[in-house]
N, C-alpha and C positions, 0 to 999 in steps of 0.2 A: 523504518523509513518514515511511517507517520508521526513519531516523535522527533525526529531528526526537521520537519517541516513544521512542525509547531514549536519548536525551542528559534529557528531562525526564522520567526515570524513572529515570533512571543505571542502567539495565539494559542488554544488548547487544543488536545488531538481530535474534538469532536467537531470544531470547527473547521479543523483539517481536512476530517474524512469527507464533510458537507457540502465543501465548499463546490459549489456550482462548477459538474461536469469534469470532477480530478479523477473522482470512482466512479466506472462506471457503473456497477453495480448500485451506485445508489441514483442513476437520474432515472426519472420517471420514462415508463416505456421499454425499460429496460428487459430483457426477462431475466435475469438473475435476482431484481429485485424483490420480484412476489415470493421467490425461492429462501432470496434472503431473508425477509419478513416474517414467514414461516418456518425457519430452520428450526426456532426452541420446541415447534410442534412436530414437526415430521420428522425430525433427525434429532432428537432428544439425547441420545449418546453423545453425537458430535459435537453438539452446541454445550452441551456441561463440558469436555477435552478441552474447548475452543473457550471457554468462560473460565477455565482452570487454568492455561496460559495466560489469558488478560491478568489475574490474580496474579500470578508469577513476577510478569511484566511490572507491575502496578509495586509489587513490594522491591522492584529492583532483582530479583533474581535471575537475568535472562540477560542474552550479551544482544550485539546488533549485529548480524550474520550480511548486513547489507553495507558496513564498514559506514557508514554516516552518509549514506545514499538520503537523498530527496524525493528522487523522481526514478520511475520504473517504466517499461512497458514490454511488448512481447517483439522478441528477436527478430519473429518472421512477421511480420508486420504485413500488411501491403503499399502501405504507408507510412511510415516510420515518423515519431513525431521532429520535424526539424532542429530541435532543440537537444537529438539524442549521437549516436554515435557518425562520428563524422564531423560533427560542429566542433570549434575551435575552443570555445571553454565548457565541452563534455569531460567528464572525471567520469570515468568509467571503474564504478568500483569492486565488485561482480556478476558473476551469471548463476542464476539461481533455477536449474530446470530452464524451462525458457523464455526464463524473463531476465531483460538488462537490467543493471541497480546503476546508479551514478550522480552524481550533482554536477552544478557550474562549476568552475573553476574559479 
């Protein structure tokens, strides 16, 4: 998905990930963030599995399970962002666990 947002942006996926308030895991205040920060430390298993897909990624070996989705978020929302299912150019591309995948139309 975050490939699919920097190929139609012609921006890089890092700029993708950064971009002000897309992940929440990354705005400050967050608490996933401290979590994320420290994962190569506390979860040393995970983050080499997690660093061994990016590699995968990166050589091309890995398909897009989100069919050229953009934008995500979570099913049950309590708020759902208005730009997801329901709106008129929502592409709904799958459901992944319980997260929507989709782009504009």
């Amino acid at each position: 998905m975050l490939r699919n947002r920097a190929l139609k942006a012609d921006t890089s996926l890092k700029h993708e990930a950064l971009r002000d308030r897309q992940f929440s895991c990354f705005n400050d205040g967050d608490p996933n963030r401290d979590l994320l920060l420290q994962a190569w430390r506390t979860s040393p298993t995970h983050w080499h599995a997690c660093d061994a897909v990016a590699e995968l990624f990166e050589q091309g070996c890995t398909i897009d399970p989100t069919f050229s989705a953009t934008h995500y978020y979570v099913e049950k929302m309590d708020n759902p962002p208005a730009w997801g299912r329901g709106h008129a150019e929502w592409k709904e591309t799958v459901v992944i666990g319980s997260h929507l995948f989709g782009r504009a139309a």
